[in-house]
C-alpha positions in Angstrom: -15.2 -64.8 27.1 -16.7 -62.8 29.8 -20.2 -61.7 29.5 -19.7 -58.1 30.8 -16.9 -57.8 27.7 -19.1 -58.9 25.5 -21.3 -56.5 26.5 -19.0 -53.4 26.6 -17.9 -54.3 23.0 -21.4 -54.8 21.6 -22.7 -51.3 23.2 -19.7 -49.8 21.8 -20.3 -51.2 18.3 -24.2 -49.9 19.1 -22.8 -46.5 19.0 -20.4 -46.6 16.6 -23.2 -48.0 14.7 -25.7 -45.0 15.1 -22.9 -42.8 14.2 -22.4 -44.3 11.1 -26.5 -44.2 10.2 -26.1 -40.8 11.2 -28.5 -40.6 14.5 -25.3 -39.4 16.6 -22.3 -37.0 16.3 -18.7 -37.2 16.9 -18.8 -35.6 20.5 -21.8 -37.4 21.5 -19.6 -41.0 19.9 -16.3 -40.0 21.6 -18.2 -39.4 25.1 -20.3 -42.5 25.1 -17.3 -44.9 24.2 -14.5 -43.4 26.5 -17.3 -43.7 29.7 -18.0 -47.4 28.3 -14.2 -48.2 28.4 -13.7 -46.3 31.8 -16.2 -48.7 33.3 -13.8 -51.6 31.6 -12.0 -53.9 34.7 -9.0 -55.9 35.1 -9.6 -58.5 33.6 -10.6 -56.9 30.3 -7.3 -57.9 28.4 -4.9 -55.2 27.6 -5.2 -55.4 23.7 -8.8 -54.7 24.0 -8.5 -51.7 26.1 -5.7 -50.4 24.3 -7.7 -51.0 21.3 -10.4 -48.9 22.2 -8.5 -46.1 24.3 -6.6 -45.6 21.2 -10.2 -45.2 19.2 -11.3 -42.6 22.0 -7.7 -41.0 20.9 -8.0 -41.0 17.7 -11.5 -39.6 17.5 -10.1 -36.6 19.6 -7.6 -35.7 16.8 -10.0 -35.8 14.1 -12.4 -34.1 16.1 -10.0 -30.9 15.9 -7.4 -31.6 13.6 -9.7 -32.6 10.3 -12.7 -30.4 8.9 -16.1 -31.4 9.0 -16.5 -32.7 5.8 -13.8 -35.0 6.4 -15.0 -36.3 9.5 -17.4 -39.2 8.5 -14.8 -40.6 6.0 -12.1 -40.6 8.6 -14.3 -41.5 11.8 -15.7 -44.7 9.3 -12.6 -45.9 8.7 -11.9 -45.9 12.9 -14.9 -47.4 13.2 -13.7 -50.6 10.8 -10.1 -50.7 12.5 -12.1 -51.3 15.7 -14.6 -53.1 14.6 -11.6 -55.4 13.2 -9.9 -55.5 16.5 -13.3 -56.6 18.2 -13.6 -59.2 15.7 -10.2 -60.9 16.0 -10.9 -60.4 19.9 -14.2 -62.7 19.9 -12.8 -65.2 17.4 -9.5 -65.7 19.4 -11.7 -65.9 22.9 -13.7 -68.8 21.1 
């Protein structure tokens, strides 16, 4: 695996991270992981950035479709689909 991926997947998960212990909100999460995945390159495979434009997506709909007391819940359970994805990624790569 490519360093540079391994780095756009572990400051993603840094971020999903602080969102979960609270330190962050959903804007600030949404923001920070759709400029991390617009600075992903070819040779990021599609899955991945599917994967994660998807996340961006889905973060978007809860953001306005979902009241604020069901955000964490729903945003937590993203956060485990992804986190899920990124794990299947690194063991497949290996």
């Amino acid at each position: 695996m490519n360093a540079h991926i391994l780095k756009y997947i572990n400051e993603i998960k840094r971020h999903c991270s602080a969102y979960l212990r609270k330190e962050t909100d959903l804007i600030t999460l949404q923001r920070w992981v759709d400029a991390i995945s617009s600075n992903f390159e070819n040779d990021v495979p599609k899955e991945l950035q599917n994967g994660v434009f998807n996340f961006v997506e889905e973060l978007e709909y809860i953001r306005f479709m979902r009241n604020e007391d069901e955000h964490f819940e729903a945003i937590s359970n993203e956060i485990t689909k992804l986190d899920n994805l990124f794990s299947n990624f690194t063991k497949s790569s290996n």
